[in-house]
Jmol script that loads the backbone (N, CA, C; Angstrom):
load data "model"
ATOM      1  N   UNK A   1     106.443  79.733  20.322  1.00  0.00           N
ATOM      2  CA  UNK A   1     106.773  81.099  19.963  1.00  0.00           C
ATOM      3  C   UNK A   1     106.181  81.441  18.607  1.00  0.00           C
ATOM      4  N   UNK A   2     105.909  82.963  18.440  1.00  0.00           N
ATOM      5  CA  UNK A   2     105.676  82.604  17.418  1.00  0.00           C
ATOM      6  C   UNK A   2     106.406  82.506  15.996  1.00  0.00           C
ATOM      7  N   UNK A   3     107.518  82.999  15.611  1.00  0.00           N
ATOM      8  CA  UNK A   3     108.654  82.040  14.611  1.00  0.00           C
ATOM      9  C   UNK A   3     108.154  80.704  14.540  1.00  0.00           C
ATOM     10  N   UNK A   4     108.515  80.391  15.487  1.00  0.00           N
ATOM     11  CA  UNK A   4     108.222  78.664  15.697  1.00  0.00           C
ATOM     12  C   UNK A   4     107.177  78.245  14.877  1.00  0.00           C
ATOM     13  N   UNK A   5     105.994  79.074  15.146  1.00  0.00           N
ATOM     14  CA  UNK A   5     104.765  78.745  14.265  1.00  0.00           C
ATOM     15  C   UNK A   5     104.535  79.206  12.706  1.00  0.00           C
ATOM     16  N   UNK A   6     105.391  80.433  12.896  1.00  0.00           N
ATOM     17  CA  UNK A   6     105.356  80.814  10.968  1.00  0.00           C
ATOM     18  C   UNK A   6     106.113  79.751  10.677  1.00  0.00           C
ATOM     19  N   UNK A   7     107.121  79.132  11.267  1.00  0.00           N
ATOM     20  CA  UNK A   7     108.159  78.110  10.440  1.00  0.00           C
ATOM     21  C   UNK A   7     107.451  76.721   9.961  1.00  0.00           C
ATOM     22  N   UNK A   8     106.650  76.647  11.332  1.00  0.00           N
ATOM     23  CA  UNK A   8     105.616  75.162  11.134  1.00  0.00           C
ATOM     24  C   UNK A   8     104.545  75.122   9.789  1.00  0.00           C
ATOM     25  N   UNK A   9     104.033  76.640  10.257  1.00  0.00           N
ATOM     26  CA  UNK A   9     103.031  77.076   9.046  1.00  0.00           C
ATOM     27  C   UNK A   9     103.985  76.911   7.281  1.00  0.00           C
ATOM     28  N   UNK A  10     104.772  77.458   7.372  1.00  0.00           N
ATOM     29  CA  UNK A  10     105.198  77.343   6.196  1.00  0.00           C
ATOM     30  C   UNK A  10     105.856  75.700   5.569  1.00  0.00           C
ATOM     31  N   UNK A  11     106.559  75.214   6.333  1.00  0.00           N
ATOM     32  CA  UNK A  11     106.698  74.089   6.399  1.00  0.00           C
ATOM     33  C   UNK A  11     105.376  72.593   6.348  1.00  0.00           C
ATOM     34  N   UNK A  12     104.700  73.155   7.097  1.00  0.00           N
ATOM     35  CA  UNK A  12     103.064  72.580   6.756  1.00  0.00           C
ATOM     36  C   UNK A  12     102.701  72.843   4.941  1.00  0.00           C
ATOM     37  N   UNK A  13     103.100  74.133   4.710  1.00  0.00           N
ATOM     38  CA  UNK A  13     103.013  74.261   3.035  1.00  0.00           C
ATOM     39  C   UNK A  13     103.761  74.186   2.603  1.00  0.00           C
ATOM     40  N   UNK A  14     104.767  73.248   2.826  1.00  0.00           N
ATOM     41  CA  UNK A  14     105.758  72.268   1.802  1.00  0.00           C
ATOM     42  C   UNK A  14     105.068  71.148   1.470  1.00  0.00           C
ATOM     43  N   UNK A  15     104.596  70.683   2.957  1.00  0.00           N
ATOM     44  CA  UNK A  15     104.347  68.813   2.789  1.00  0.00           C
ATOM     45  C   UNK A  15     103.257  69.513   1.645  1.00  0.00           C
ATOM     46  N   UNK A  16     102.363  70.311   2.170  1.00  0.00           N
ATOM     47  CA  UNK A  16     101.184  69.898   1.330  1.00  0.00           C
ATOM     48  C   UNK A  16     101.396  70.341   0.056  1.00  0.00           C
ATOM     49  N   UNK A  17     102.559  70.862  -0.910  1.00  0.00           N
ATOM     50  CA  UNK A  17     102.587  71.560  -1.803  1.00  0.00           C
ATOM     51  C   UNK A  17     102.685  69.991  -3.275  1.00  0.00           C
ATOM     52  N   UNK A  18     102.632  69.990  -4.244  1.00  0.00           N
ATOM     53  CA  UNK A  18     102.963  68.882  -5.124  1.00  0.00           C
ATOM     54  C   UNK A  18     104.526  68.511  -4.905  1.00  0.00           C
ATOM     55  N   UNK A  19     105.387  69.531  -5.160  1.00  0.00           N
ATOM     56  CA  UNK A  19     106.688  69.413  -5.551  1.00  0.00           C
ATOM     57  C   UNK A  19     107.067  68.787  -4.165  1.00  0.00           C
ATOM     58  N   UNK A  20     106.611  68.761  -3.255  1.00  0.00           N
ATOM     59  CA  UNK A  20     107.623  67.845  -2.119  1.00  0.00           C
ATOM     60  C   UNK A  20     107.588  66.585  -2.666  1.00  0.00           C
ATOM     61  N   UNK A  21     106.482  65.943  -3.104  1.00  0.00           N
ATOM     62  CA  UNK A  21     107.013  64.591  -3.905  1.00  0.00           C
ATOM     63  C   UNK A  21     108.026  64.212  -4.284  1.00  0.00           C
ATOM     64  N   UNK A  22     108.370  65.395  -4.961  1.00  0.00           N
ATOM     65  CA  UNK A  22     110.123  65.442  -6.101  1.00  0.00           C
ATOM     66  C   UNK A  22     111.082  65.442  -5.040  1.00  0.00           C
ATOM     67  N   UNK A  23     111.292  66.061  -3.851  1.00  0.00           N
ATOM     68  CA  UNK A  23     111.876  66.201  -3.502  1.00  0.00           C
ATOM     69  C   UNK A  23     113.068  64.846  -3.016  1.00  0.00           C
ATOM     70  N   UNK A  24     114.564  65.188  -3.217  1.00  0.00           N
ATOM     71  CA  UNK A  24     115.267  64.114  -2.542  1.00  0.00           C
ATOM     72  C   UNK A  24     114.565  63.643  -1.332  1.00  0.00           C
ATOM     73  N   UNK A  25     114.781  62.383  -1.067  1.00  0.00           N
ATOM     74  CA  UNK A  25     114.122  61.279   0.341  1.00  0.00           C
ATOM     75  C   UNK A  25     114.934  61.924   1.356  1.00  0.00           C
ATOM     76  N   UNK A  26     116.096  62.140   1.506  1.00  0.00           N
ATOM     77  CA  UNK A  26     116.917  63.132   2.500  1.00  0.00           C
ATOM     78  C   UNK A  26     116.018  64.578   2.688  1.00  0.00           C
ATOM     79  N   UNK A  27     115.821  65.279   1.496  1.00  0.00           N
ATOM     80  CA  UNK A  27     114.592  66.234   2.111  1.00  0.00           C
ATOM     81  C   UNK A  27     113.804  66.110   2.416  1.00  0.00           C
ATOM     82  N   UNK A  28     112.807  65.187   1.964  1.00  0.00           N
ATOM     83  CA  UNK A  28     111.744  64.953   2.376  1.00  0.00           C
ATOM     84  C   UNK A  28     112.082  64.370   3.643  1.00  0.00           C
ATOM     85  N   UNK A  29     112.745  63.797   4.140  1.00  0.00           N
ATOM     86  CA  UNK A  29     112.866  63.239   5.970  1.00  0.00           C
ATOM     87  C   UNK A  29     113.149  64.178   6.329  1.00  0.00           C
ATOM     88  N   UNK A  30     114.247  65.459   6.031  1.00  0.00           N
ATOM     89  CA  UNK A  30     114.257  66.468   6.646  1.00  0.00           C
ATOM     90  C   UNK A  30     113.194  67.320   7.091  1.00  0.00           C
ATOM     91  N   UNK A  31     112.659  67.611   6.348  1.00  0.00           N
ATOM     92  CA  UNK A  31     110.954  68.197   5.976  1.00  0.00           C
ATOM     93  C   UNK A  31     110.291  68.108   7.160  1.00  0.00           C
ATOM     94  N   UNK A  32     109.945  66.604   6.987  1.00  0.00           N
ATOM     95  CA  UNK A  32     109.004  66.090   8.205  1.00  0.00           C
ATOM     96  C   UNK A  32     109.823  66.066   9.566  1.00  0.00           C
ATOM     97  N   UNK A  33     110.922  65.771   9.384  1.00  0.00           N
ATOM     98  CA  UNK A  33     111.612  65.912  11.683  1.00  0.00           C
ATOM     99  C   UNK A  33     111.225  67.292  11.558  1.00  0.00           C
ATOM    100  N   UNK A  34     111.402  68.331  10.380  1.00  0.00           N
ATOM    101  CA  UNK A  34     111.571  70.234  11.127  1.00  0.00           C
ATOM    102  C   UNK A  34     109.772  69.571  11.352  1.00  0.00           C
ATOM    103  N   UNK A  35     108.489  69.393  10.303  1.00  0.00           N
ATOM    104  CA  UNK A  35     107.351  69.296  10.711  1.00  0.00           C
ATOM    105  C   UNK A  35     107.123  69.003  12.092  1.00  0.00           C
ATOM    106  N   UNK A  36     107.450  67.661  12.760  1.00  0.00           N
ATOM    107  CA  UNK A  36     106.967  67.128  14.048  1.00  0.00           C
ATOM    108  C   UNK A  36     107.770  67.870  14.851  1.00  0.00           C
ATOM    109  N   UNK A  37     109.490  68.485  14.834  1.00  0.00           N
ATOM    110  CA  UNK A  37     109.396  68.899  16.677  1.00  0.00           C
ATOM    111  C   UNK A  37     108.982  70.340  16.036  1.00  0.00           C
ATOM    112  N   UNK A  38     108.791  71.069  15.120  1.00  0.00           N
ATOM    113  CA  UNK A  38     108.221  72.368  15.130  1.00  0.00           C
ATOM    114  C   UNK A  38     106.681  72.316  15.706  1.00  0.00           C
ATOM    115  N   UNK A  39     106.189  71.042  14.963  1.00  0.00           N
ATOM    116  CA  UNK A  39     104.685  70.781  15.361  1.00  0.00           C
ATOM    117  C   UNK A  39     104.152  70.451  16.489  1.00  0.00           C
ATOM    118  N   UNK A  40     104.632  69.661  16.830  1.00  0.00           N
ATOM    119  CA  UNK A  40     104.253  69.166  18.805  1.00  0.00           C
ATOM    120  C   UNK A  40     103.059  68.582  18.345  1.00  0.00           C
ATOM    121  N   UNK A  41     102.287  68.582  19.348  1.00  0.00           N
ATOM    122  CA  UNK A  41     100.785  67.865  19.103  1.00  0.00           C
ATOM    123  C   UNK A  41     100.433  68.019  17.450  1.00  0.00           C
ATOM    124  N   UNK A  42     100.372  69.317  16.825  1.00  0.00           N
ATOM    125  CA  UNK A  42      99.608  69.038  15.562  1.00  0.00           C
ATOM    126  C   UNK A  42     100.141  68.793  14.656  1.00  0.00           C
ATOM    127  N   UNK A  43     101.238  67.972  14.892  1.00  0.00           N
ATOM    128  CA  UNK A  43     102.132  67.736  13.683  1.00  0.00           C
ATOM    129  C   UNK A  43     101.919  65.518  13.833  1.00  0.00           C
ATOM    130  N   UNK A  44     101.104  65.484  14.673  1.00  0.00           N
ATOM    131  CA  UNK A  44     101.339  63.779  15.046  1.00  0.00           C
ATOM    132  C   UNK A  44      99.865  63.333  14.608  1.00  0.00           C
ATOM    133  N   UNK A  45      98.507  64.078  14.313  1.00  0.00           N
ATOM    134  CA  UNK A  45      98.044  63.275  13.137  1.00  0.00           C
ATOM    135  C   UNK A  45      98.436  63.065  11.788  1.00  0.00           C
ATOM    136  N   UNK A  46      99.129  64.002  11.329  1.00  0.00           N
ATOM    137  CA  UNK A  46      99.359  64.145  10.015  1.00  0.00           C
ATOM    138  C   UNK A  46     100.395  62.253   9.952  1.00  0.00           C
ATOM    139  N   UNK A  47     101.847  62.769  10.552  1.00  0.00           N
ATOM    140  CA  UNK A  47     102.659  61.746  11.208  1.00  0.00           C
ATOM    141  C   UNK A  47     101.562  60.296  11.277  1.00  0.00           C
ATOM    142  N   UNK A  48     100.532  60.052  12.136  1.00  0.00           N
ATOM    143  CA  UNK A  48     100.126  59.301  12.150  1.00  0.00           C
ATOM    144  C   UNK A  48      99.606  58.474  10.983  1.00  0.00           C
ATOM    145  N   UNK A  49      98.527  59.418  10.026  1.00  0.00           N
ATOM    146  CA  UNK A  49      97.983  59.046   9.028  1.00  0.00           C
ATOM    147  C   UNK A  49      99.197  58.293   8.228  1.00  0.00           C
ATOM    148  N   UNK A  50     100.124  58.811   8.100  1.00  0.00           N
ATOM    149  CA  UNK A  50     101.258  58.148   7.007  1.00  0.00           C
ATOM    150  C   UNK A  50     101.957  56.981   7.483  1.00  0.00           C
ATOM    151  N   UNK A  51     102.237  56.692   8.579  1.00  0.00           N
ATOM    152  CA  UNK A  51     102.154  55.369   9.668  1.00  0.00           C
ATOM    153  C   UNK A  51     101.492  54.590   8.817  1.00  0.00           C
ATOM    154  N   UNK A  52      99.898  54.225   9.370  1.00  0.00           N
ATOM    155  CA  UNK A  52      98.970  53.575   9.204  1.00  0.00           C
ATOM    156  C   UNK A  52      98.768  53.165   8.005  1.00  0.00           C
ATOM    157  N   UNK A  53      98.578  54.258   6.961  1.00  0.00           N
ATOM    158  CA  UNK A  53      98.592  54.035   5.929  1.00  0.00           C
ATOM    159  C   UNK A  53      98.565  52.818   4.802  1.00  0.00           C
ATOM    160  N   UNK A  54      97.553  52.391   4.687  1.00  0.00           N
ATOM    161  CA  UNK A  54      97.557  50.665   4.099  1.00  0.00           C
ATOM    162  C   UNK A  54      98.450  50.824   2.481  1.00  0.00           C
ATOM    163  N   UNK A  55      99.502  49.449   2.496  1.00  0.00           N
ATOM    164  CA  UNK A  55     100.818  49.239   1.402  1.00  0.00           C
ATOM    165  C   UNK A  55     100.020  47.990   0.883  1.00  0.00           C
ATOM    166  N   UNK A  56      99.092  48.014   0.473  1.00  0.00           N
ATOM    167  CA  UNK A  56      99.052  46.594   0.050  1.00  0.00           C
ATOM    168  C   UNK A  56      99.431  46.041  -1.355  1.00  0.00           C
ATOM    169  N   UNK A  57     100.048  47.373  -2.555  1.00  0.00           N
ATOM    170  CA  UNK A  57     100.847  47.124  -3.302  1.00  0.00           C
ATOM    171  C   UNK A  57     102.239  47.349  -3.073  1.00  0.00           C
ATOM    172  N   UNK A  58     102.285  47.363  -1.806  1.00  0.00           N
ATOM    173  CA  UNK A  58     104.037  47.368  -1.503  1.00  0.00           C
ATOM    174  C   UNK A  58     104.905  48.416  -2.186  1.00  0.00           C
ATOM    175  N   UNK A  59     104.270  49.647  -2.212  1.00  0.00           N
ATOM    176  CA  UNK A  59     104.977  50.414  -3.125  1.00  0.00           C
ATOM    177  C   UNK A  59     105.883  51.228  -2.032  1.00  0.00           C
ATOM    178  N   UNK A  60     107.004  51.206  -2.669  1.00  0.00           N
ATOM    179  CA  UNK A  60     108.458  51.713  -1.998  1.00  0.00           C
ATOM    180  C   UNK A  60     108.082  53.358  -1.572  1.00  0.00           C
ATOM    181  N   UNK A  61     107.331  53.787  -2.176  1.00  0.00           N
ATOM    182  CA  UNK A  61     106.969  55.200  -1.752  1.00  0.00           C
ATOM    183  C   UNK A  61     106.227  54.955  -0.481  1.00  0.00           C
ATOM    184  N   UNK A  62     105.518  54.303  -0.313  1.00  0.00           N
ATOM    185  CA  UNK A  62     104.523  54.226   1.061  1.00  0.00           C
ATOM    186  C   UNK A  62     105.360  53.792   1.987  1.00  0.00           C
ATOM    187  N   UNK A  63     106.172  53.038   1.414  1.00  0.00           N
ATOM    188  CA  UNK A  63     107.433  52.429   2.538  1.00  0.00           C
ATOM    189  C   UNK A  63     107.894  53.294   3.009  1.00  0.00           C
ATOM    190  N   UNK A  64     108.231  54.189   2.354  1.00  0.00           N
ATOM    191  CA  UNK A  64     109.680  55.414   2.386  1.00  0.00           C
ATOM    192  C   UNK A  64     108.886  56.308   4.010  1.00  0.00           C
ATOM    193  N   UNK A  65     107.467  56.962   3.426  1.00  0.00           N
ATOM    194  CA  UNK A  65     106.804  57.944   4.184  1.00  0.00           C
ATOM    195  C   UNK A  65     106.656  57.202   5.388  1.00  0.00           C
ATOM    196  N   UNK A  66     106.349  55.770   5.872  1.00  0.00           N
ATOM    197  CA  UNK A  66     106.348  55.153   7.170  1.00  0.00           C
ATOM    198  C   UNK A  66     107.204  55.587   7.401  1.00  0.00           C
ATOM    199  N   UNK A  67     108.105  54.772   7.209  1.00  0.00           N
ATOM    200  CA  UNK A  67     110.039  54.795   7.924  1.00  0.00           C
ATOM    201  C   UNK A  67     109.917  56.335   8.051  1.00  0.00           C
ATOM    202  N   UNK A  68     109.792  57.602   7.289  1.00  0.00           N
ATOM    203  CA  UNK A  68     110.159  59.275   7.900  1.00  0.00           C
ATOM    204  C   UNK A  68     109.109  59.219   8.732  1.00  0.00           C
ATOM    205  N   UNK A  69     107.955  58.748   8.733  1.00  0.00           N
ATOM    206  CA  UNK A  69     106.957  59.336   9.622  1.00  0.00           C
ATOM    207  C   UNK A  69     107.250  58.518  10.929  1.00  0.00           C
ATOM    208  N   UNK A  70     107.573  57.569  11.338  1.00  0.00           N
ATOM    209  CA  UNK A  70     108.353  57.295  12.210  1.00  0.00           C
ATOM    210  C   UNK A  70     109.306  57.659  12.959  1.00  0.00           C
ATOM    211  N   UNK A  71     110.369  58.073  11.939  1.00  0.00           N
ATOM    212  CA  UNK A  71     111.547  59.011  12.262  1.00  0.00           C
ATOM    213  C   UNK A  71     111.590  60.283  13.247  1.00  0.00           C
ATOM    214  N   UNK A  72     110.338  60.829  12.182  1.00  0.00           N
ATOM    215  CA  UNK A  72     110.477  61.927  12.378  1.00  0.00           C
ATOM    216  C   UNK A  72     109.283  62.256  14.015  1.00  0.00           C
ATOM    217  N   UNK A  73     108.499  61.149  13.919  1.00  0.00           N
ATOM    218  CA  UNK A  73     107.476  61.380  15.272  1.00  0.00           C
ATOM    219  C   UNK A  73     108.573  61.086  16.601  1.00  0.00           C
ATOM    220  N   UNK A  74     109.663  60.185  16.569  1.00  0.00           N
ATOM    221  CA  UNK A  74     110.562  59.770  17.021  1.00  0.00           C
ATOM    222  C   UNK A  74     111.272  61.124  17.505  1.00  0.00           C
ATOM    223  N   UNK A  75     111.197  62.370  17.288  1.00  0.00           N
ATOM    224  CA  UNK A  75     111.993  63.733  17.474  1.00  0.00           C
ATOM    225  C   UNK A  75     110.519  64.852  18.088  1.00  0.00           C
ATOM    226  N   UNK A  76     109.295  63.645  17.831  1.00  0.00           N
ATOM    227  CA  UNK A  76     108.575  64.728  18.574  1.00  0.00           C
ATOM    228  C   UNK A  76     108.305  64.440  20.246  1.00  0.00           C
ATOM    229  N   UNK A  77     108.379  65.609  20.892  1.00  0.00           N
ATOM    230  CA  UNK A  77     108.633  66.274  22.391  1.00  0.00           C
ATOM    231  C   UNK A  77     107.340  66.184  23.095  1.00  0.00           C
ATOM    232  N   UNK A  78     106.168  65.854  22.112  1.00  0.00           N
ATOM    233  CA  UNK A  78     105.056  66.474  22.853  1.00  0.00           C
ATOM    234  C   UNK A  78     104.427  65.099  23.206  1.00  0.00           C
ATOM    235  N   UNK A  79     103.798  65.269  24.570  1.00  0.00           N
ATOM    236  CA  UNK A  79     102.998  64.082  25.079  1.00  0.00           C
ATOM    237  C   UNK A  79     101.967  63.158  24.116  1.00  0.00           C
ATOM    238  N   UNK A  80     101.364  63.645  23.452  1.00  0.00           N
ATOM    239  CA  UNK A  80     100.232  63.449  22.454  1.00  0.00           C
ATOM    240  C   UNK A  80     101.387  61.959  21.669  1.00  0.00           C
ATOM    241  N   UNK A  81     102.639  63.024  21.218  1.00  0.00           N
ATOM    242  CA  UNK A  81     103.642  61.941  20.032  1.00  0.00           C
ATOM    243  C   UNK A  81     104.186  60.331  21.072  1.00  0.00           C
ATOM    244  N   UNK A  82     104.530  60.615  22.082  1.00  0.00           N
ATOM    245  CA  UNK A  82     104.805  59.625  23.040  1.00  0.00           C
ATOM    246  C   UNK A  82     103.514  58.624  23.005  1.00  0.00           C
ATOM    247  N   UNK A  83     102.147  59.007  23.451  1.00  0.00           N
ATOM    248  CA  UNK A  83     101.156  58.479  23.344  1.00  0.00           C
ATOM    249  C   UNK A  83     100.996  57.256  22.085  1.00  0.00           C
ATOM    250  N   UNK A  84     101.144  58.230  20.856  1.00  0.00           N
ATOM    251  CA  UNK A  84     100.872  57.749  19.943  1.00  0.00           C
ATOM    252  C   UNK A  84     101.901  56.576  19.647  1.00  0.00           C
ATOM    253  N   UNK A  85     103.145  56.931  19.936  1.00  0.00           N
ATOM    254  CA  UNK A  85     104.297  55.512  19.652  1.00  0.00           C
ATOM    255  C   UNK A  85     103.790  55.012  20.370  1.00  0.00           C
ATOM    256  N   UNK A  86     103.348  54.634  21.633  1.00  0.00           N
ATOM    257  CA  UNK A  86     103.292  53.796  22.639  1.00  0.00           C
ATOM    258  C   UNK A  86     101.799  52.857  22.367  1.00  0.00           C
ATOM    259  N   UNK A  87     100.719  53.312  21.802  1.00  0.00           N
ATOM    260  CA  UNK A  87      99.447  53.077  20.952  1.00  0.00           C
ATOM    261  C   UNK A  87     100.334  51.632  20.236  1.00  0.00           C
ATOM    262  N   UNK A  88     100.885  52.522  19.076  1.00  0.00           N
ATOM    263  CA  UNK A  88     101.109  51.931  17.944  1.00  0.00           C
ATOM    264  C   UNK A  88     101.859  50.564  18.248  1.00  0.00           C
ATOM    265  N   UNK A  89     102.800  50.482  19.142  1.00  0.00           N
ATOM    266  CA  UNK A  89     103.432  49.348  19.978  1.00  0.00           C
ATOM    267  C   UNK A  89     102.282  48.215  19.872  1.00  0.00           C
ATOM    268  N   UNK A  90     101.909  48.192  20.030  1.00  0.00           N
ATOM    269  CA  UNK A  90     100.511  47.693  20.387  1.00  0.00           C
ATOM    270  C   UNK A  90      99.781  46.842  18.707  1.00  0.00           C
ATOM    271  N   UNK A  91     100.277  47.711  17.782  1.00  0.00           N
ATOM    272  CA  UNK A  91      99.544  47.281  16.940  1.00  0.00           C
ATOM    273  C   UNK A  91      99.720  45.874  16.475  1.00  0.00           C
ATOM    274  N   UNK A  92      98.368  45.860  15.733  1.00  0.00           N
ATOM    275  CA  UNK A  92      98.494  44.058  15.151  1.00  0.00           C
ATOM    276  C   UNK A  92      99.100  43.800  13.891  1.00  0.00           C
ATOM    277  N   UNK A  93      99.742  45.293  13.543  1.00  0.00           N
ATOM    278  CA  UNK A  93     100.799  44.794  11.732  1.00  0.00           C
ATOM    279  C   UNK A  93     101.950  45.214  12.259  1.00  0.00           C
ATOM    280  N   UNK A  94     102.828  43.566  12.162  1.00  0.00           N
ATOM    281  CA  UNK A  94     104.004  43.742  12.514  1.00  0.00           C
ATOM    282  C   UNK A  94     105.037  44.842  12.541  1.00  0.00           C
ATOM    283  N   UNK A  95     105.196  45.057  10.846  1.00  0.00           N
ATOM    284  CA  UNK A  95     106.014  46.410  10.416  1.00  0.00           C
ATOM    285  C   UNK A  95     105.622  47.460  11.598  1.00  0.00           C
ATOM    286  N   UNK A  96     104.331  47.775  11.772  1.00  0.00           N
ATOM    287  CA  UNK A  96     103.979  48.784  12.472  1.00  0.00           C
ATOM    288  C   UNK A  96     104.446  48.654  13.952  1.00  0.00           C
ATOM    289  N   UNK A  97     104.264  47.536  14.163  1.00  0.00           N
ATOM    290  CA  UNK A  97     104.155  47.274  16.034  1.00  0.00           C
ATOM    291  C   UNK A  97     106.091  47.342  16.052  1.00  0.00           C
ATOM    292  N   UNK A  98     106.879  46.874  15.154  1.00  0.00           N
ATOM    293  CA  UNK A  98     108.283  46.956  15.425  1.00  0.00           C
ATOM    294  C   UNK A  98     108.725  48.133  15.218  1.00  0.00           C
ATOM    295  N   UNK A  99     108.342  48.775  13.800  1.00  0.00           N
ATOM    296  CA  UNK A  99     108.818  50.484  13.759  1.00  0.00           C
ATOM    297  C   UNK A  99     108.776  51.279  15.099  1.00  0.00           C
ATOM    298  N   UNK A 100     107.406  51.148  15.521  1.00  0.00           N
ATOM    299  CA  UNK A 100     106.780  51.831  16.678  1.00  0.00           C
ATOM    300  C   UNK A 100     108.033  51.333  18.126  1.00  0.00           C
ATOM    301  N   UNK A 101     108.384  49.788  18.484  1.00  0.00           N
ATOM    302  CA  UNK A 101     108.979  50.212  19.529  1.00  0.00           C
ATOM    303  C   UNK A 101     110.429  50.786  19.253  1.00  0.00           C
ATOM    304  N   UNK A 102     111.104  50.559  17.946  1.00  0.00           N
ATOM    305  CA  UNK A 102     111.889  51.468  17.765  1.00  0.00           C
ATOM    306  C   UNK A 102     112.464  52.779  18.137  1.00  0.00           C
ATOM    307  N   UNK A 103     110.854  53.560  17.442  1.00  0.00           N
ATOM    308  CA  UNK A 103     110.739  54.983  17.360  1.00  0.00           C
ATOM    309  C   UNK A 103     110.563  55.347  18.922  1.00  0.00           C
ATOM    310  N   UNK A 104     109.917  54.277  19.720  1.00  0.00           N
ATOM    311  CA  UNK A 104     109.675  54.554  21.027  1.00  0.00           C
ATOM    312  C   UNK A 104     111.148  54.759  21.600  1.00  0.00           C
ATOM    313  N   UNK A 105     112.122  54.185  21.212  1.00  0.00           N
ATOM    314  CA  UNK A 105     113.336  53.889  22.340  1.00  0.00           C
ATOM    315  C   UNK A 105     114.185  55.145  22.063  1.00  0.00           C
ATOM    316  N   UNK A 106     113.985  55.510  19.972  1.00  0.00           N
ATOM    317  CA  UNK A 106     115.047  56.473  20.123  1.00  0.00           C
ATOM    318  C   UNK A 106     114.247  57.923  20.787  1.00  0.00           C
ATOM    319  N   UNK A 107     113.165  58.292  21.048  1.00  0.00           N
ATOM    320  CA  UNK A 107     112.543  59.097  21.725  1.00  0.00           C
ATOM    321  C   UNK A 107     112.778  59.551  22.976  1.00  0.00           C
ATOM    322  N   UNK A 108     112.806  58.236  23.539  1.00  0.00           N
ATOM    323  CA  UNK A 108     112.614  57.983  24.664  1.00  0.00           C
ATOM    324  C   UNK A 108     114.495  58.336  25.464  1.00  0.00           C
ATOM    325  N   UNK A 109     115.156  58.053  24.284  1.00  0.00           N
ATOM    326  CA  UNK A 109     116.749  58.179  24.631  1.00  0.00           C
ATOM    327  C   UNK A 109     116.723  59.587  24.702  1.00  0.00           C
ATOM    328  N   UNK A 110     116.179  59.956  22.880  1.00  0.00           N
ATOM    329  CA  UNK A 110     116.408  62.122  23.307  1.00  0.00           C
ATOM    330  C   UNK A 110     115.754  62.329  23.835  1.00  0.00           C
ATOM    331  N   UNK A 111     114.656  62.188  24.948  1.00  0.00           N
ATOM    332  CA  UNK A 111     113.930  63.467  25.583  1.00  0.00           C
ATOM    333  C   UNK A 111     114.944  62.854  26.967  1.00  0.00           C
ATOM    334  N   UNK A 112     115.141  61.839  27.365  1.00  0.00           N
ATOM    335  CA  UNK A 112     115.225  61.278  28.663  1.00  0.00           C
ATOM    336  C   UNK A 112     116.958  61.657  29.313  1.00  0.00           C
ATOM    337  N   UNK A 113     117.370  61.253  27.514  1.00  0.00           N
ATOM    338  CA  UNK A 113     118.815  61.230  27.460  1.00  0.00           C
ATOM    339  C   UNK A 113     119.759  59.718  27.927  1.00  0.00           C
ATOM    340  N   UNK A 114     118.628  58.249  28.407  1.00  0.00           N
ATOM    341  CA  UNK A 114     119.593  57.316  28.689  1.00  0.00           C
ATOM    342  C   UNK A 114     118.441  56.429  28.011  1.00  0.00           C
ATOM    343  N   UNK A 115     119.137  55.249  27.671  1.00  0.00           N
ATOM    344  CA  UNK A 115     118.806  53.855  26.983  1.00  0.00           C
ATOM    345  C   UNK A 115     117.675  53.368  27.963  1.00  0.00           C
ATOM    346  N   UNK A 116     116.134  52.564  27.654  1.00  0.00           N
ATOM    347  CA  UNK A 116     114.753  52.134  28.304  1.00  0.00           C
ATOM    348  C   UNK A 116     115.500  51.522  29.112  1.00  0.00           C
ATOM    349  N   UNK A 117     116.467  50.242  29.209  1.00  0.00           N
ATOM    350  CA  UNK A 117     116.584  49.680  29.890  1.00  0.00           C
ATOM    351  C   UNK A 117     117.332  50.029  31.244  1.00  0.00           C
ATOM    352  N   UNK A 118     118.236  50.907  31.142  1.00  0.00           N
ATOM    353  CA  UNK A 118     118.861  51.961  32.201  1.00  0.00           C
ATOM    354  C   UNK A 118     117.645  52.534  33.273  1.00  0.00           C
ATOM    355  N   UNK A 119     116.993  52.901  32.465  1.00  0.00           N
ATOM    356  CA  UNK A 119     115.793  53.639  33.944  1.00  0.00           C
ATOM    357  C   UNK A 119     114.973  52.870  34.059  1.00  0.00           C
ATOM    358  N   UNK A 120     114.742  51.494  33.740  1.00  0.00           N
ATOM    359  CA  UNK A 120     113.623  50.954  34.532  1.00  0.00           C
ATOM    360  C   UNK A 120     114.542  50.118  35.451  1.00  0.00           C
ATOM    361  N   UNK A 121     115.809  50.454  35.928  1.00  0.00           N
ATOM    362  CA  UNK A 121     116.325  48.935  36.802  1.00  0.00           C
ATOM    363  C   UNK A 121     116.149  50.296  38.248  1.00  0.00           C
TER     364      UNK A 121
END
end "model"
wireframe off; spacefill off
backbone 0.3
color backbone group
C-alpha cells in the first residue's frame, strides 16, 4: 500500500540517518523488525549485509546488528527473506549457520503458526 511504503521510506531514513547509532538497542531492534516486515523483499539485502558482516575485532556493536538483523529478517513475510535464512543455514561460520536456523524456526512458527517439527510428521 502505499502508507506502507512512505512508512518504509521514512524508516529506511532512520537506519541511514547518523543518530540511529545513538539510538537505545531496544530502538534500534525496533527500527529494523518495522524495516523488514514494512520492507518485504527490499528490506533483506540491507538485513543481509549486516548478517554477514565480518567481526573480526569482536566488537559488541557488530554483534548487536547480527542478532537485530536476524531478528528482525525472522518477522520478514516475503519469499526472498525465507530464502535467505534458509541460504544462510548453510553457512560455514558457525554464529551464522546457528543464528540462521534459529531465525528460520521463529519465522517459520509466525508465518505458519506451528513449531518445524509439527508439520513435517
Amino acid at each position: 500500500t502505499r502508507r506502507g511504503q512512505v512508512a518504509f521510506s521514512t524508516i529506511t531514513d532512520m537506519i541511514n540517518d547518523e543518530s540511529f547509532a545513538v539510538l537505545d538497542r531496544d530502538d534500534q531492534q525496533a527500527v529494523l523488525n518495522a524495516f523488514s516486515i514494512l520492507g518485504g523483499d527490499q528490506a533483506v539485502e540491507y538485513l543481509t549485509a549486516l548478517i554477514v558482516k565480518r567481526n573480526i575485532f569482536r566488537r559488541t556493536d557488530h554483534a548487536f546488528y547480527r542478532q537485530a538483523a536476524f531478528k528482525a529478517l525472522s518477522l520478514n513475510r516475503s519469499e526472498r527473506g525465507e530464502k535467505t535464512l534458509l541460504k544462510l543455514t548453510s553457512s560455514w561460520r558457525t554464529d551464522i549457520r546457528t543464528q540462521a536456523v534459529a531465525a528460520l524456526q521463529e519465522r517459520r512458527q509466525a508465518v505458519y503458526g506451528e513449531p518445524d517439527d509439527k508439520r513435517s510428521k
